[in-house]
NUTI-745953 format. One record per atom (N, C-alpha, C): residue number from 1; atom name; z, y, x. Coordinates in steps of 0.05 Angstrom, whole numbers, plus 32768, in hexadecimal, padded with zeros to 4 digits. Layout:
<pts>
<pt n="NUM" atom="CA" up="Z" north="Y" east="X"/>
...
</pts>
This chain:
<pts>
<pt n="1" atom="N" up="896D" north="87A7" east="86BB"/>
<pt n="1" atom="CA" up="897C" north="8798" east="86CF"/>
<pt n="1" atom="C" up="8985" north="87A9" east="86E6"/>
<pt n="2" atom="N" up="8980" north="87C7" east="86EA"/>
<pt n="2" atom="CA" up="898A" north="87D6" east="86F6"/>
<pt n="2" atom="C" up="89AA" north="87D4" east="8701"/>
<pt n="3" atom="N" up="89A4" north="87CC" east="8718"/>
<pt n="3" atom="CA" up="89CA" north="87CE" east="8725"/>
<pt n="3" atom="C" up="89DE" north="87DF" east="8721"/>
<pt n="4" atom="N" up="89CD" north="87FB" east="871B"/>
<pt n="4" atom="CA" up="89E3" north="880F" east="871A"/>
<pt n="4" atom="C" up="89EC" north="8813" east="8703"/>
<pt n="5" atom="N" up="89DF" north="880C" east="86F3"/>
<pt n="5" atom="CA" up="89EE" north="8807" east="86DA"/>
<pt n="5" atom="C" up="8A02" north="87F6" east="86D3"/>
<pt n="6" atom="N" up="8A07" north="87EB" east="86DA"/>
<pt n="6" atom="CA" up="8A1F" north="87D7" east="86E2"/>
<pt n="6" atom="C" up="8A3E" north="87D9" east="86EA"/>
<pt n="7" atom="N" up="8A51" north="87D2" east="86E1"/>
<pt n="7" atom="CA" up="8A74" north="87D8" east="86E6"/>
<pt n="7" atom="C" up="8A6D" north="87CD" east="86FE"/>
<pt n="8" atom="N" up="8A78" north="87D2" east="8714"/>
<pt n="8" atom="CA" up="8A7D" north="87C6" east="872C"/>
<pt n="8" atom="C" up="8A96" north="87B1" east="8727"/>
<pt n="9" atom="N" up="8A97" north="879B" east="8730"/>
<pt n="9" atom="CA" up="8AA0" north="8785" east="8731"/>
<pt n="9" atom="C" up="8AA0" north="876F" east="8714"/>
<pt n="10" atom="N" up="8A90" north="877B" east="8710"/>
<pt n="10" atom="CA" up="8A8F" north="8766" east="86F2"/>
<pt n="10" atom="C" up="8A77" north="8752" east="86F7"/>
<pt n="11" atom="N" up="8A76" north="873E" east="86E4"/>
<pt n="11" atom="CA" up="8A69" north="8728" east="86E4"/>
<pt n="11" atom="C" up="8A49" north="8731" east="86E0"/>
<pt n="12" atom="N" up="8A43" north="873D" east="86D4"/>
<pt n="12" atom="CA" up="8A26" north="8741" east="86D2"/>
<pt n="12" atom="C" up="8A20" north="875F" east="86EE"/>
<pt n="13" atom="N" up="8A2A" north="876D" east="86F8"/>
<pt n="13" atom="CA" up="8A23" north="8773" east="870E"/>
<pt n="13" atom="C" up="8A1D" north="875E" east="8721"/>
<pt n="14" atom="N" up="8A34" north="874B" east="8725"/>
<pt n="14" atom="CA" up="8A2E" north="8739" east="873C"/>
<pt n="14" atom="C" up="8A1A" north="872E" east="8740"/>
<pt n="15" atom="N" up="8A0F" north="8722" east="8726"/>
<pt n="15" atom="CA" up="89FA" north="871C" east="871D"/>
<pt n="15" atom="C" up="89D9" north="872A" east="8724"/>
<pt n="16" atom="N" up="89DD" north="873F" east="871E"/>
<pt n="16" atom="CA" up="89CD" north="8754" east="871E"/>
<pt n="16" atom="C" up="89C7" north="875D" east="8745"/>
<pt n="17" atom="N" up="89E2" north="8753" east="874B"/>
<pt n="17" atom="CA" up="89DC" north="875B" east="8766"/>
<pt n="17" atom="C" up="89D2" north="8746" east="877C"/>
<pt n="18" atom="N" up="89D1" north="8734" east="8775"/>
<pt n="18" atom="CA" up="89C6" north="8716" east="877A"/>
<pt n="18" atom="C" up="89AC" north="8711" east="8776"/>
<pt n="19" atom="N" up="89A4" north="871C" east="8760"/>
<pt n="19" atom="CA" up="8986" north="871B" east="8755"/>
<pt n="19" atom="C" up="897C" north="872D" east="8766"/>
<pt n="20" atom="N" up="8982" north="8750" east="876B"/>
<pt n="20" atom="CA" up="8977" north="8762" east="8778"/>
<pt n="20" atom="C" up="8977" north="8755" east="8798"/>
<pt n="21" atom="N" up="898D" north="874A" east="879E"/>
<pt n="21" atom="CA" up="8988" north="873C" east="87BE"/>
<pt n="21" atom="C" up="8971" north="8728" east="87BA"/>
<pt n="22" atom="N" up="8974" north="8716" east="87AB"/>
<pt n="22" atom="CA" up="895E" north="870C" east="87AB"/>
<pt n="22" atom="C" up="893D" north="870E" east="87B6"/>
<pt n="23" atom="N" up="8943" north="8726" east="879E"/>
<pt n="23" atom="CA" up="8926" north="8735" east="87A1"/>
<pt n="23" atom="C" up="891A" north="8741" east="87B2"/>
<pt n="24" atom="N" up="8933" north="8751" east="87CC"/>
<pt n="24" atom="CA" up="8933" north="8753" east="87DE"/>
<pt n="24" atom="C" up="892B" north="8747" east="87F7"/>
<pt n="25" atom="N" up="893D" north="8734" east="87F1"/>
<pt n="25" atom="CA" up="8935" north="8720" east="880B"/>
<pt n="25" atom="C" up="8914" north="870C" east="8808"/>
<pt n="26" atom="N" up="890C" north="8712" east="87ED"/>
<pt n="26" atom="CA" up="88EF" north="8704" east="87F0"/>
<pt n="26" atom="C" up="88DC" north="8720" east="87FA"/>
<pt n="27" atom="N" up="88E1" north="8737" east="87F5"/>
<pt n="27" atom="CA" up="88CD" north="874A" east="87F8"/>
<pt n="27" atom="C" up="88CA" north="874B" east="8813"/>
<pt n="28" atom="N" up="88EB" north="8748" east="8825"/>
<pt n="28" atom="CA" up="88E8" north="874C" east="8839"/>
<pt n="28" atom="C" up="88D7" north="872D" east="8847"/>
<pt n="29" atom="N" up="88E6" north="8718" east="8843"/>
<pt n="29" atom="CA" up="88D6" north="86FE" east="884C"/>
<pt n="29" atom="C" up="88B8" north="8701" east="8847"/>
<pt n="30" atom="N" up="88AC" north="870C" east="8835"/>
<pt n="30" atom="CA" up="888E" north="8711" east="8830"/>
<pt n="30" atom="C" up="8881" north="8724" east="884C"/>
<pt n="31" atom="N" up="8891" north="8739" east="8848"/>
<pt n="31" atom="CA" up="8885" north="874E" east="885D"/>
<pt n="31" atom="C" up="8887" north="8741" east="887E"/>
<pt n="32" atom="N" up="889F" north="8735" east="8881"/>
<pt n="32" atom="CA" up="88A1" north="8721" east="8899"/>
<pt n="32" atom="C" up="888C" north="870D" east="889C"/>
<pt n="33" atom="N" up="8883" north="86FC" east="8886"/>
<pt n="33" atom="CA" up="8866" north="86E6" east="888B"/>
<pt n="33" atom="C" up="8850" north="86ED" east="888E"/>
<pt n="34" atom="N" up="8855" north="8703" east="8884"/>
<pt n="34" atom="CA" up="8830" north="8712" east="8883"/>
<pt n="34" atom="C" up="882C" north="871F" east="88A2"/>
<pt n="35" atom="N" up="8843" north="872D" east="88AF"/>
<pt n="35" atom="CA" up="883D" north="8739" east="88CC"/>
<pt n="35" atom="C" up="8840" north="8721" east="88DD"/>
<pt n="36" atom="N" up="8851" north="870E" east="88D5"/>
<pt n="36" atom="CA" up="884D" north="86F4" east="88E7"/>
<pt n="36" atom="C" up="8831" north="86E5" east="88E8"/>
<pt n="37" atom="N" up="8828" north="86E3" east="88D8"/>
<pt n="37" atom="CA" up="8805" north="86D0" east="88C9"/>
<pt n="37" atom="C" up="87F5" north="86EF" east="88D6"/>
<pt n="38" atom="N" up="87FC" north="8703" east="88D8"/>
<pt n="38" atom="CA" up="87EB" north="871B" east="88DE"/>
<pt n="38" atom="C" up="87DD" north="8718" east="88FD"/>
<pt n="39" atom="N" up="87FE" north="8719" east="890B"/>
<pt n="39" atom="CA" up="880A" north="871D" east="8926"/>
<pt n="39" atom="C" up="87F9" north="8707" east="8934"/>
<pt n="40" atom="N" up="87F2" north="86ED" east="8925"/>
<pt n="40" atom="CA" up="87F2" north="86D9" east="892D"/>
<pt n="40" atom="C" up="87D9" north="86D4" east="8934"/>
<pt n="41" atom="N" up="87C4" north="86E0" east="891B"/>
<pt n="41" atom="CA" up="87A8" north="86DE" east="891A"/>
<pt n="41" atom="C" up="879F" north="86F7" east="8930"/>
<pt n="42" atom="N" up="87AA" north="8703" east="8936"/>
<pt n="42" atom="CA" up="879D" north="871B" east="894B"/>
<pt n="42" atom="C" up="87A4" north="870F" east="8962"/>
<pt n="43" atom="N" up="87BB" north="86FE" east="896E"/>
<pt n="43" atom="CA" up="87BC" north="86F4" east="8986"/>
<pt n="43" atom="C" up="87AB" north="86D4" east="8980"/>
<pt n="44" atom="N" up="87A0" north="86C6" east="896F"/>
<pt n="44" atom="CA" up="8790" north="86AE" east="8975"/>
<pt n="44" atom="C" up="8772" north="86C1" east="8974"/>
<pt n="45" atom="N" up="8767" north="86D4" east="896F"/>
<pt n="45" atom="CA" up="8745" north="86DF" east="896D"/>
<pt n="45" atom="C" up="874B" north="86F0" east="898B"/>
<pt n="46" atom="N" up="8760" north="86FA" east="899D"/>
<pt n="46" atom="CA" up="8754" north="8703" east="89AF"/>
<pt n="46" atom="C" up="876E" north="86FB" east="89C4"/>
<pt n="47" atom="N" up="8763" north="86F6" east="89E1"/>
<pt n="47" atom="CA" up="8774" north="86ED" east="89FB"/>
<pt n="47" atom="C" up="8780" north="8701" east="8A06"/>
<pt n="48" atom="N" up="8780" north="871A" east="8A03"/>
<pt n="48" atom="CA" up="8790" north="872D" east="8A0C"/>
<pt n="48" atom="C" up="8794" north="8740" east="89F8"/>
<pt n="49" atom="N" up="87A5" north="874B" east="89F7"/>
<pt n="49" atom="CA" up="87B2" north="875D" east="89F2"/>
<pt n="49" atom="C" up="87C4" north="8774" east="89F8"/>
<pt n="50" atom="N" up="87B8" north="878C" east="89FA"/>
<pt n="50" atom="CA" up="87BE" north="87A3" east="8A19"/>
<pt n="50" atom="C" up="87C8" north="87B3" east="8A04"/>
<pt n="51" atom="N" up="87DF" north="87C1" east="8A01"/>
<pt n="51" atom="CA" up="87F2" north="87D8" east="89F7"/>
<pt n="51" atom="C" up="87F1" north="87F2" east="8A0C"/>
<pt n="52" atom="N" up="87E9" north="8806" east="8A0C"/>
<pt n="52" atom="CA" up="87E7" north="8820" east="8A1B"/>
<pt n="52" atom="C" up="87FA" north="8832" east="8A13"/>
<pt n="53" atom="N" up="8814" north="8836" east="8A24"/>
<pt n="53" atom="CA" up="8827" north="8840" east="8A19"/>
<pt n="53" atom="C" up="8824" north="886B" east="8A2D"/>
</pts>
């Protein structure tokens, strides 16, 4: 299912490039829930939080 193998503008590229977004946009939505549910549980276990720049 490799994209680059694919004619550009033909029907099973498009295809192919839809599936690869797909897959994309869940990997990324995964990595976004997990630092949000992460982010979330470190600010409800402690009341401050001090950054030392």
């Amino acid at each position: 299912m490799s994209l680059s193998h694919k004619t550009k503008g033909s029907k099973r590229y498009e295809k192919a490039r839809i599936r690869v977004a797909k897959f994309h946009a869940k990997l990324k939505d995964t990595r976004t829930d997990f630092l949000h549910k992460l982010s979330t549980e470190i600010i409800r276990e402690n009341q401050t939080i001090v950054l030392e720049v």
